[in-house]
C-alpha positions as CSV (number, residue, x, y, z in Angstrom):
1,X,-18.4,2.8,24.0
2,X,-20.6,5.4,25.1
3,X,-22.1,6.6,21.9
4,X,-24.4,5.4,18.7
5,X,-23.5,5.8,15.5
6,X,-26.0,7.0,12.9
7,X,-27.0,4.3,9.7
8,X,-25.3,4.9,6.2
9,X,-28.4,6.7,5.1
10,X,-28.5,9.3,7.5
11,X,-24.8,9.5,7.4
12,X,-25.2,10.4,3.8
13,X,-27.8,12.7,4.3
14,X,-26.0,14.9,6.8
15,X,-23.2,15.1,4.6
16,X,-25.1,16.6,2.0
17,X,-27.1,18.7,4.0
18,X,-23.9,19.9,5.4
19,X,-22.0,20.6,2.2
20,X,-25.1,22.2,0.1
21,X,-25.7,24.8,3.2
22,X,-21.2,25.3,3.1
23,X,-21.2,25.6,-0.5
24,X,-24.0,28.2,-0.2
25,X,-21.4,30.2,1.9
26,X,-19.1,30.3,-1.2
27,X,-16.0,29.8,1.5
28,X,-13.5,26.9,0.9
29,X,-15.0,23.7,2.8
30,X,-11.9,21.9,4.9
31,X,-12.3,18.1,5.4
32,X,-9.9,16.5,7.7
33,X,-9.5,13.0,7.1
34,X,-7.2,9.7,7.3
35,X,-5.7,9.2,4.5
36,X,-6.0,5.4,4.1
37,X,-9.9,4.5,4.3
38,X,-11.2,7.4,5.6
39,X,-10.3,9.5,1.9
40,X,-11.3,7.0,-0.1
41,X,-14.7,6.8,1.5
42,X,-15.8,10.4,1.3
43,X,-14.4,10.5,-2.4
44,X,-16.7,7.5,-2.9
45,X,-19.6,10.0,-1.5
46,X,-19.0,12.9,-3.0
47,X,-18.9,10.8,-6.4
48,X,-22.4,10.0,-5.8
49,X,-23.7,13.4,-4.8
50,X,-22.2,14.6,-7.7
51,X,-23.4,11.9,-10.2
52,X,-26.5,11.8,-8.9
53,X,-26.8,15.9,-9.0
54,X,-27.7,16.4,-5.5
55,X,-24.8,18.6,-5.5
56,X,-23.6,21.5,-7.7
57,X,-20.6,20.7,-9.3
58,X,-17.5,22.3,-7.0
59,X,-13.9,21.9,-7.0
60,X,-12.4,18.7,-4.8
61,X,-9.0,18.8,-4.4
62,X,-7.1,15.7,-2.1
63,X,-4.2,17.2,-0.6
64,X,-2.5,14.4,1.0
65,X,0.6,12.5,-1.0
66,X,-0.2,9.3,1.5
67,X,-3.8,9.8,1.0
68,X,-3.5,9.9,-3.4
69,X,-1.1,6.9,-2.8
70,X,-3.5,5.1,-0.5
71,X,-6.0,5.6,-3.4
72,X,-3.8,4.7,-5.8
73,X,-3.7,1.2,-4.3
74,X,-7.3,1.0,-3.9
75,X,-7.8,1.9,-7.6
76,X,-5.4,-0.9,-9.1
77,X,-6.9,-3.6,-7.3
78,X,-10.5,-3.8,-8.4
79,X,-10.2,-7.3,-6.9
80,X,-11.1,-6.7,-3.5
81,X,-14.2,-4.4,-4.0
82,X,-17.1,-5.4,-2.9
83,X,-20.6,-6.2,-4.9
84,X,-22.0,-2.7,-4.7
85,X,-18.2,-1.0,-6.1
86,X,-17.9,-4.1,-9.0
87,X,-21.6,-3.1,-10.0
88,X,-20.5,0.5,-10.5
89,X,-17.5,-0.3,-12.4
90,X,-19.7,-2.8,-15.0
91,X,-21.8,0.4,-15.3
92,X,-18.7,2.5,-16.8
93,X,-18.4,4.5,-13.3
94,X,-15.3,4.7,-11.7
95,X,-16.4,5.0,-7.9
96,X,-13.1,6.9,-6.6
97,X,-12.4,10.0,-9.8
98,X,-15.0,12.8,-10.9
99,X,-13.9,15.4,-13.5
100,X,-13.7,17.9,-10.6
101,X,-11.4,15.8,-8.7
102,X,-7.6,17.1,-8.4
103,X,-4.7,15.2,-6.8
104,X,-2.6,17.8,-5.6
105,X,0.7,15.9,-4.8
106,X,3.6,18.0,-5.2
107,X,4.0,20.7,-2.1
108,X,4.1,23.5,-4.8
109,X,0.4,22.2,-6.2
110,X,-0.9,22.2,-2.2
111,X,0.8,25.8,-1.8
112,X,-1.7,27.3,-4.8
113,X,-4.5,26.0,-3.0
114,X,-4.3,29.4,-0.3
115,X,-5.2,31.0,-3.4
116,X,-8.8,29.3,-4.4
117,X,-11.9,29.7,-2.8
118,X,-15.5,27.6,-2.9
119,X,-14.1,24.6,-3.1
120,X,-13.5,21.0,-1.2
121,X,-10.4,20.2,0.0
122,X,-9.5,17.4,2.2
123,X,-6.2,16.7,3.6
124,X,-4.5,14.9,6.1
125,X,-3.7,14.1,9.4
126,X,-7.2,13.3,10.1
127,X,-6.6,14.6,13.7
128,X,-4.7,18.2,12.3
129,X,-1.7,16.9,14.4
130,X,0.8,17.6,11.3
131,X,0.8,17.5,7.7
132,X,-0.9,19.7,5.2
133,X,-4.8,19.9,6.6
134,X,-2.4,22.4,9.3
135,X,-2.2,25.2,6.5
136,X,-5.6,24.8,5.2
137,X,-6.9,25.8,8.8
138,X,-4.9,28.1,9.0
139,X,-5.7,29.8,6.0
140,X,-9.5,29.3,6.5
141,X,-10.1,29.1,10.1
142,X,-10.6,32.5,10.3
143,X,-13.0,33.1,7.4
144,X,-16.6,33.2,8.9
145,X,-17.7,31.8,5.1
146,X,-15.3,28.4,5.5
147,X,-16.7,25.2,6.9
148,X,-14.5,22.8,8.8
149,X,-16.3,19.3,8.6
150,X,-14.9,16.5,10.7
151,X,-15.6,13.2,9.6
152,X,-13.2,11.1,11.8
153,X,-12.8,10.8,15.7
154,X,-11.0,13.9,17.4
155,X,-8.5,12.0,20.3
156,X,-8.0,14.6,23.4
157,X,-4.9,16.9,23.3
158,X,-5.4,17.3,19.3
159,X,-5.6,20.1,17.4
160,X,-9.2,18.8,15.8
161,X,-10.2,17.9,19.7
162,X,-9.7,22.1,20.7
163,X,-11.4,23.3,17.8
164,X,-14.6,20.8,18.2
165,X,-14.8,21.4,21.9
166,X,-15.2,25.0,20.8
167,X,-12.1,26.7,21.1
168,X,-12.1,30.4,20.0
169,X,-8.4,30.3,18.8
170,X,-6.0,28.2,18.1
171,X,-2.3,28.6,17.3
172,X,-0.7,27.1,14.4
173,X,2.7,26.7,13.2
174,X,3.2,29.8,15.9
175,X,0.1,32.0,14.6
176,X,-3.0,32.2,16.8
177,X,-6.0,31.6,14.5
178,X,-9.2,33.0,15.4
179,X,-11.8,29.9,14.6
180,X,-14.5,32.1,13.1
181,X,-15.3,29.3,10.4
182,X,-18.7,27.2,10.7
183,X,-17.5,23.6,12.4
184,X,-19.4,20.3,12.1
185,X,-18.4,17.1,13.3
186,X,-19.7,13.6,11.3
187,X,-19.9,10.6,13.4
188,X,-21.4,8.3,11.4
189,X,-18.2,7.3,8.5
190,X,-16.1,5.8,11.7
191,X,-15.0,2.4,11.1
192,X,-15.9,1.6,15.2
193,X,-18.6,-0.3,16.6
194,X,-20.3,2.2,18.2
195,X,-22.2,1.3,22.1
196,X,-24.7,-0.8,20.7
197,X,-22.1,-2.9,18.2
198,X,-19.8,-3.8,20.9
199,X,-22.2,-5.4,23.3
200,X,-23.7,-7.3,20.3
201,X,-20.0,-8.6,19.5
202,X,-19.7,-9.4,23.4
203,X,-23.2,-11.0,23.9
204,X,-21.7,-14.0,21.6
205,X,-19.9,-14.8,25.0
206,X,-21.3,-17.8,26.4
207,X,-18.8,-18.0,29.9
208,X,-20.6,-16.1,32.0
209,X,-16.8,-15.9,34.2
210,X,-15.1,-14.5,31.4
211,X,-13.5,-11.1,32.5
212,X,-13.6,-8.0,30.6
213,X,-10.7,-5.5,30.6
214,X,-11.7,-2.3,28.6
215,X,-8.5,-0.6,27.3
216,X,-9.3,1.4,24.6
217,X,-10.9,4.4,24.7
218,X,-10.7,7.5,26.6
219,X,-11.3,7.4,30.2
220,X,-14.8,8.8,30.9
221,X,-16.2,6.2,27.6
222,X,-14.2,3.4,28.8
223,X,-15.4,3.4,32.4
224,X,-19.2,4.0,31.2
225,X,-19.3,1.1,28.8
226,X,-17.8,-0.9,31.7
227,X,-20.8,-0.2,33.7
228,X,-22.9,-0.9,30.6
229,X,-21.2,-4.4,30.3
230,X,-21.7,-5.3,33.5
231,X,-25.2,-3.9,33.9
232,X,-26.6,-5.8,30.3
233,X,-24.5,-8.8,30.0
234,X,-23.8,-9.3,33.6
235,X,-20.0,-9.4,33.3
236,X,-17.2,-8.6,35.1
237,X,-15.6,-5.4,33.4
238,X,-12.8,-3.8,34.4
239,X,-10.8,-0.6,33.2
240,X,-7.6,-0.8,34.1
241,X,-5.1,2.2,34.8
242,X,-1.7,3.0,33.2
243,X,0.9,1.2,34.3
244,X,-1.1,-1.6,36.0
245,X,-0.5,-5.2,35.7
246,X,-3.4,-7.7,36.4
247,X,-1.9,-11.4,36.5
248,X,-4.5,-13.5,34.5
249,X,-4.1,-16.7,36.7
250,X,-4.6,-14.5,40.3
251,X,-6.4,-11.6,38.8
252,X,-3.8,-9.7,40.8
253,X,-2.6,-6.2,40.3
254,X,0.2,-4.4,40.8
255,X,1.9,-1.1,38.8
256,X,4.9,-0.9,37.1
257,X,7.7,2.1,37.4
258,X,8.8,3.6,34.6
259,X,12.2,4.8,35.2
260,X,13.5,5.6,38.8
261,X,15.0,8.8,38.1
262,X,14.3,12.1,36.1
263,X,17.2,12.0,34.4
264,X,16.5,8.1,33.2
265,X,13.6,9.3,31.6
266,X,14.9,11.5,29.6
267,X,17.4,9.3,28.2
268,X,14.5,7.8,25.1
269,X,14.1,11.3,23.8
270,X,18.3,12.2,24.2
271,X,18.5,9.1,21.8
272,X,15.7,10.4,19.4
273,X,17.4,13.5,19.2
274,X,20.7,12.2,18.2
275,X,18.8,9.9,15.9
276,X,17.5,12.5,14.2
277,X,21.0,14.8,14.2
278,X,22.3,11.8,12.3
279,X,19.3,11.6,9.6
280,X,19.9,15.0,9.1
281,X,23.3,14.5,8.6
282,X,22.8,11.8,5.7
283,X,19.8,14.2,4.4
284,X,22.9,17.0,3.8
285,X,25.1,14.2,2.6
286,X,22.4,13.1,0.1
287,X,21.7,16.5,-1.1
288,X,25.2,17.0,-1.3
289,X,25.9,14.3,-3.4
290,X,22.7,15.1,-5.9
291,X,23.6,18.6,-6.6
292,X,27.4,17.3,-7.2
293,X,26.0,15.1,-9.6
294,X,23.2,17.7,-10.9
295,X,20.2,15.1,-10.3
296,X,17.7,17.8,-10.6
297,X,14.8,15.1,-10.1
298,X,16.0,13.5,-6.6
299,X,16.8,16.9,-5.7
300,X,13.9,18.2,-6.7
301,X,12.1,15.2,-4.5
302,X,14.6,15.6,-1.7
303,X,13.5,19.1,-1.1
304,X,9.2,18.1,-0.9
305,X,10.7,15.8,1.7
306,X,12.1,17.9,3.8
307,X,9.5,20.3,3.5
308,X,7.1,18.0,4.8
309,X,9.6,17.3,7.6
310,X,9.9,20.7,8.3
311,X,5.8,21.3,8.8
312,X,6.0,18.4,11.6
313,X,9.0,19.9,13.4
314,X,7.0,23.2,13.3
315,X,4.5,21.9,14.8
316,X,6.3,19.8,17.7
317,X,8.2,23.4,18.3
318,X,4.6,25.0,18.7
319,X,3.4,22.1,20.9
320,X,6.3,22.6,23.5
């Protein structure tokens, strides 16, 4: 709401200018990035800087199971690209593999990874809230020859939010990380309308009475593309606050109470918590029962579960 988005074309060109200048570094370059859209777009990228030889041939490496799964989809069902991706394909191109792609699924394959340098990786969450892009900063934060590009919007309180804003360390999985790597930040792959896309969507408005209530967004965006509506399109915008009610038919407000007591609040999380006791319980059970019946294969899957499980309850730990 209060920024513009570059076109694809400059998009593109950033990216590259940023990657050939990282790669120059010889340092690992770390891409956080959703793993459903977001992945399969910078793959789709990179296969074109690549093919096209803009770029020198490096190692990419996708580091996300959701993410590989996500592209797994988008690969089987050719019947939903679009004109430009269908051209590609009749050429013999596949738009989403290169020869110096690697799918790293299994947690051992994402562990080797701490080993290799001058290569891509990207991994998820696109935010560094949890998952495996957590270890890959943390291996590489602190290497003044590793880039950290951010391609994806950086929500406040995140881990990606601290080291954009220009934090100097950060602590992960109980470690404080000294940010020492180059950091860029990519604006133009979001999937948003940016400022200018919104009020075009809005103009189409022909009741000039119509009220608008902006709700997404953080604060300080929200309440300046308010004034923007109001001030261009001459209508009533509105941010409203948390817990606020507006009645439609009075245009009323009034705000709700959450819980009336400290001890009421707490009771959501006391039920997580004993949710969770009991998934752990049928976890041991499971494992239990596997190893009783020597199923190497589901134990063997059991245990990349629970060490993805165990990365996010690291991280909650560190967060409190």
């Amino acid at each position: 709401g209060d920024r513009l988005h570059k076109n694809r074309e400059d998009t593109y060109n950033e990216f590259k200018t940023i990657l050939l200048n990282s790669i120059n570094k010889k340092g690992n370059i770390i891409i956080p990035a959703f793993a459903i859209e977001r992945t399969q777009e910078i793959i789709y990228t990179l296969n074109k800087l690549f093919k096209s030889g803009e770029l020198p041939i490096v190692p990419v490496y996708i580091d996300s199971p959701l993410a590989i799964s996500a592209t797994e989809i988008f690969r089987d069902n050719k019947q939903c690209f679009d004109e430009e991706m269908l051209k590609i394909l009749m050429s013999g191109d596949n738009p989403l593999d290169f020869p110096n792609l690697t799918f790293t699924r299994k947690s051992e394959d994402s562990k080797l990874l701490q080993d290799i340098t001058g290569a891509i990786i990207i991994s998820a969450s696109g935010m560094c809230t949890a998952g495996r892009i957590q270890y890959h900063l943390q291996n590489n934060l602190y290497k003044s020859e590793s880039s950290i590009i951010f391609v994806g919007y950086q929500a406040e309180g995140t881990l990606g939010r601290r080291i954009i804003d220009g934090a100097k360390q950060v602590k992960i999985y109980g470690e404080d990380i000294a940010v020492n790597a180059h950091i860029h930040t990519l604006g133009g792959f979001s999937a948003h309308a940016d400022k200018d896309g919104l009020l075009n969507w809005l103009s189409t408005n022909k009741n000039p009475k119509t009220k608008i209530f902006v709700v997404h967004g953080e604060e300080e965006s929200a309440e300046f593309f308010s004034k923007v509506i109001s001030s261009e399109l001459g209508l009533a915008a509105y941010v409203p606050r948390w817990g606020e009610i507006v009645d439609l038919e009075t245009m009323q407000s009034e705000y709700a109470s959450y819980g009336t007591s400290v001890e009421d609040r707490f009771l959501p999380v006391d039920s997580q918590i004993e949710a969770l006791t009991n998934t752990l319980k049928i976890l041991t059970d499971k494992y239990i029962k596997a190893k009783s019946e020597n199923r190497l294969e589901s134990i063997k899957k059991l245990q990349e579960d629970i060490n993805d499980a165990k990365e996010m309850l690291s991280m909650i730990v560190d967060e409190l």
